[in-house]
FITIZA-27948 format. One line per field, with one value per residue (C-alpha): residue number from 1; x, y, z; residue in three letters. Coordinates in steps of 0.2 Angstrom, whole numbers, plus 5000, padded with zeros to 4 digits. Example, Ala and Ser with C-alpha at 12.3 -4.5 7.8 and 13.67 -1.06 7.14 Angstrom:
<rs>
seq <- (1/2)
X <- (5062/5068)
Y <- (4978/4995)
Z <- (5039/5036)
type <- (ALA/SER)
</rs>
This chain:
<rs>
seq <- (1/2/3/4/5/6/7/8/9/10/11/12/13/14/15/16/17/18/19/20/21/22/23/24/25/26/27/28/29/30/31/32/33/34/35/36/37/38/39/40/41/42/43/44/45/46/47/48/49/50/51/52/53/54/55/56/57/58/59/60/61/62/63/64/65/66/67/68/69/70/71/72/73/74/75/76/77/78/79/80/81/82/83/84/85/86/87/88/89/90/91/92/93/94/95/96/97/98/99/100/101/102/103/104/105/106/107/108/109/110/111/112/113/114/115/116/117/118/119/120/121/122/123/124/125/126/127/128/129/130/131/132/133/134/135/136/137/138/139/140/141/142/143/144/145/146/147/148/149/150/151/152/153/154/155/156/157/158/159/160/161/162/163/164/165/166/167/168/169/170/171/172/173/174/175/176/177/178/179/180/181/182/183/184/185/186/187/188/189/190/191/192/193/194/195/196/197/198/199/200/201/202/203/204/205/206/207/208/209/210/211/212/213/214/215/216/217/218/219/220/221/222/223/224/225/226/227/228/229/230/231/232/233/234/235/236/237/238/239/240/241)
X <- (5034/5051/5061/5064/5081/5094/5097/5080/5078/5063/5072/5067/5075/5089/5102/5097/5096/5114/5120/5112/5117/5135/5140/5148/5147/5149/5134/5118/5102/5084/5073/5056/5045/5027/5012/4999/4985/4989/4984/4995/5010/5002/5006/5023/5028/5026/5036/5049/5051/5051/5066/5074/5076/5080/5095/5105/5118/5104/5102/5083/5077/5058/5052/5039/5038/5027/5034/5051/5050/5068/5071/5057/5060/5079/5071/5059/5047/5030/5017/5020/5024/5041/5058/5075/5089/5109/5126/5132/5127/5126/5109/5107/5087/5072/5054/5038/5021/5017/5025/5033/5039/5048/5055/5062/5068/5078/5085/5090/5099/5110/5113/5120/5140/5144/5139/5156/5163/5168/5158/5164/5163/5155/5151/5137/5119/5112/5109/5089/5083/5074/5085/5076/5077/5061/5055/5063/5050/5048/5042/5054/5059/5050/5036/5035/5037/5023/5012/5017/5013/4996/4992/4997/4985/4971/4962/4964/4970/4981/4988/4999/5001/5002/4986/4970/4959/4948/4964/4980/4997/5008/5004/5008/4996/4981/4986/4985/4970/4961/4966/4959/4945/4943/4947/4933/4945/4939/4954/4961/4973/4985/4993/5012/5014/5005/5019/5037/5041/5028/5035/5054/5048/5040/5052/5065/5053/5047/5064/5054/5061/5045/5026/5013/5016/5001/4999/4987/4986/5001/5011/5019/5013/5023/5022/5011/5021/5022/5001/5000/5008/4998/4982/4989/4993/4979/4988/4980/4961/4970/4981/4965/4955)
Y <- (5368/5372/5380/5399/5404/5408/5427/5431/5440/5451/5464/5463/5480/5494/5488/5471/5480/5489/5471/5460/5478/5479/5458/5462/5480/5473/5462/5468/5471/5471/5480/5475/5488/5483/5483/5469/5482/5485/5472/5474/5471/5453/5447/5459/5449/5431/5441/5446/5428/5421/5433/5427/5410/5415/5426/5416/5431/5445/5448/5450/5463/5462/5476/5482/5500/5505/5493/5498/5516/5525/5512/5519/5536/5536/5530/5543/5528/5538/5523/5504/5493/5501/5492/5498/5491/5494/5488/5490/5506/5513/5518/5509/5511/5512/5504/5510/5501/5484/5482/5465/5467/5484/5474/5462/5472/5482/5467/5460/5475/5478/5461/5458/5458/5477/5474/5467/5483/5490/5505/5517/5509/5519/5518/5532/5530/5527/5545/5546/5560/5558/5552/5563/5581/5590/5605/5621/5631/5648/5653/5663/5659/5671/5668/5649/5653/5665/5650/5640/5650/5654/5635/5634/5646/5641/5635/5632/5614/5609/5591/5592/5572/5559/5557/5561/5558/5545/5538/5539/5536/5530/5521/5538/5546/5535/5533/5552/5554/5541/5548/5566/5556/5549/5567/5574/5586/5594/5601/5605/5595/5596/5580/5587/5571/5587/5598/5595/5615/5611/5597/5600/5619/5613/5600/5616/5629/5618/5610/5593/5579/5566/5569/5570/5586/5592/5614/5621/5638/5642/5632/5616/5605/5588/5570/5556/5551/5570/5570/5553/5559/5576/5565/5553/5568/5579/5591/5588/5595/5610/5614/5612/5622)
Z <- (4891/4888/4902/4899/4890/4902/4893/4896/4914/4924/4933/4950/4957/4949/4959/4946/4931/4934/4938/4923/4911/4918/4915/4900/4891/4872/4872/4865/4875/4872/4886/4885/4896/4900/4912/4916/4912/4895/4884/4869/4881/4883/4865/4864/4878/4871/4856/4865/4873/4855/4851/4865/4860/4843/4848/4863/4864/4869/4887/4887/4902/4907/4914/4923/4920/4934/4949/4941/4938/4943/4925/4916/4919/4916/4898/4895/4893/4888/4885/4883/4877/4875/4868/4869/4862/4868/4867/4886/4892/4873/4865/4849/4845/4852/4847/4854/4852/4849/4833/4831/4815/4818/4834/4825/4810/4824/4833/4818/4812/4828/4832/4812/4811/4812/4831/4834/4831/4850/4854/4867/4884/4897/4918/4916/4913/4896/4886/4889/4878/4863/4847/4835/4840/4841/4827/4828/4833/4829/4847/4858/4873/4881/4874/4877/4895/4896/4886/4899/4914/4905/4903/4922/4929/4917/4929/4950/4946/4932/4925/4911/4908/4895/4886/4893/4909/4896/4889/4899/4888/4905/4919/4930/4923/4923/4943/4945/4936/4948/4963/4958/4955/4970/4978/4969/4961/4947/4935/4916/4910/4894/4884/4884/4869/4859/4861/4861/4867/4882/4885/4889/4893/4909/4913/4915/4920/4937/4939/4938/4924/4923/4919/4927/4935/4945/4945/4960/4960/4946/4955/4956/4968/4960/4951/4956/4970/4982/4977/4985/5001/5001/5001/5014/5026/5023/5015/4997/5002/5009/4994/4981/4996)
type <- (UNK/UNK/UNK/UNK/UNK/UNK/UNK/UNK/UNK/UNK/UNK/UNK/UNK/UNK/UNK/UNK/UNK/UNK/UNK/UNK/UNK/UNK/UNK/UNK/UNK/UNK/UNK/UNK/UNK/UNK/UNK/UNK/UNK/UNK/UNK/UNK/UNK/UNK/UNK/UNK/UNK/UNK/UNK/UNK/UNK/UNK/UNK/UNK/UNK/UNK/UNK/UNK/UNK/UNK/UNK/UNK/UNK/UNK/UNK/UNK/UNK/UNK/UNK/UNK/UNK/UNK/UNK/UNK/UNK/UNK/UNK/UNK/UNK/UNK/UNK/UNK/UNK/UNK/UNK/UNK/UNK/UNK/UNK/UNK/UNK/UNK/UNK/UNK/UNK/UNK/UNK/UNK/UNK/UNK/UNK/UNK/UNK/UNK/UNK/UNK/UNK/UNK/UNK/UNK/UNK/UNK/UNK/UNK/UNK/UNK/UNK/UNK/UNK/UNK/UNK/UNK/UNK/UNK/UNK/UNK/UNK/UNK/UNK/UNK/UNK/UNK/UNK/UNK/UNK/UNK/UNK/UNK/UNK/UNK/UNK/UNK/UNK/UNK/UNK/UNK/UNK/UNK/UNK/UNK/UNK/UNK/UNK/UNK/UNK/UNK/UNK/UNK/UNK/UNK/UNK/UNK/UNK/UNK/UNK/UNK/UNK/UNK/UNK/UNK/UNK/UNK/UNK/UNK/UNK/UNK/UNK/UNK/UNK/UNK/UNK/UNK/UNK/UNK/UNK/UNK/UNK/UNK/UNK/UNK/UNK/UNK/UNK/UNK/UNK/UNK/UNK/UNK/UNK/UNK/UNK/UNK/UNK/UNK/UNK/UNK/UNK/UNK/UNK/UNK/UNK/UNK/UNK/UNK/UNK/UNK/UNK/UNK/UNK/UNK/UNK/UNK/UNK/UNK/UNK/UNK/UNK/UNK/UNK/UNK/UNK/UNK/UNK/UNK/UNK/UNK/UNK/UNK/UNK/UNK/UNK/UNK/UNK/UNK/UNK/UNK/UNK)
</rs>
């Protein structure tokens, strides 16, 4: 088997990323988020291998989106696989699913001859909020704040996550919702990919950017990681008490 091209890289840490990213802020990258327990990331990834061979001047990132999630979530990655193309540190588009075709339609396109165009050069992070804005809604402010606090206290415990307890959308998710389950825990939860307003509502509301976001009592206990450390110390049967 032939050895693997030299612009295709797995990103081992964010300190790596920044560094592969940084090299040289005119070329265009392909970001190929994944997990081993998703199958469809299993034939994206042999896809993504393909594409690099086929385009030399691509840097190719793997990443794991769990074992790498500052990257993911700087990304707004919501399930995998997840593909983001740039040019340096500048978003060009973004390809969620496992949709070869629409992958390589994209790469195609940005990597064509207007990509020699300079774009403006940048140190910062890339822009991570969605490309297309959400629906104006007609809901007030007000209003979606008291819809939120009444989702929050519908119940003692509360997960607003990605998906459902039967079909998790993100690997944060599907963690959290195993270790309620190991906690015997019983809760509600709500799929924020149902509502946009809910959605960037709670991220503001709790002062808390990333889902899932665990609600004891009307009140924000934290993501998957602060849960984890709660259960580890003991606090976690006394908060749910």
């Amino acid at each position: 088997m032939a050895s693997e091209s030299t612009n295709y890289h797995e990103v081992t840490s964010t300190s790596h990323f920044q560094e592969l990213l940084s090299a040289d802020l005119q070329r265009i990258s392909l970001l190929n988020f994944w997990a081993p327990w998703a199958a469809p990331c299993t034939q994206m990834n042999e896809v993504v291998k393909e594409l690099a061979k086929k385009y030399p001047a691509v840097l190719v990132l793997n990443i794991e989106a769990e074992s790498q999630s500052d990257i993911s979530e700087s990304f707004d990655v919501e399930a995998v696989p997840f593909f983001v193309i740039l040019q340096g540190h500048t978003l060009l588009d973004r390809v969620s699913g496992a949709d070869a075709a629409a992958l390589t339609t994209a790469l195609a396109k940005h990597t064509g001859p207007k990509t020699a165009a300079a774009l403006s050069q940048t140190t910062q992070a890339p822009e991570t909020g969605p490309i297309d804005a959400p629906d104006e809604k007609t809901e007030s402010p007000e209003a979606l704040e008291r819809r939120m606090r009444a989702l929050m206290a519908q119940s003692k415990v509360v997960l607003f996550m990605k998906g459902s307890p039967d079909a998790p959308r993100c690997g944060f998710s599907r963690k959290l919702v195993a270790l309620l389950a190991a906690q015997k825990v019983e809760y509600t939860h709500f799929d924020i990919l149902t509502d946009e307003a809910v959605r960037q509502g709670l991220k503001k509301l709790n002062d808390w950017p990333t889902f899932p976001q665990l609600i004891v009592k009307g009140e924000l206990v934290g993501g998957l990681d602060i849960v984890q450390e709660m259960v580890e110390s003991g606090e976690f049967a006394e908060a749910v008490a």
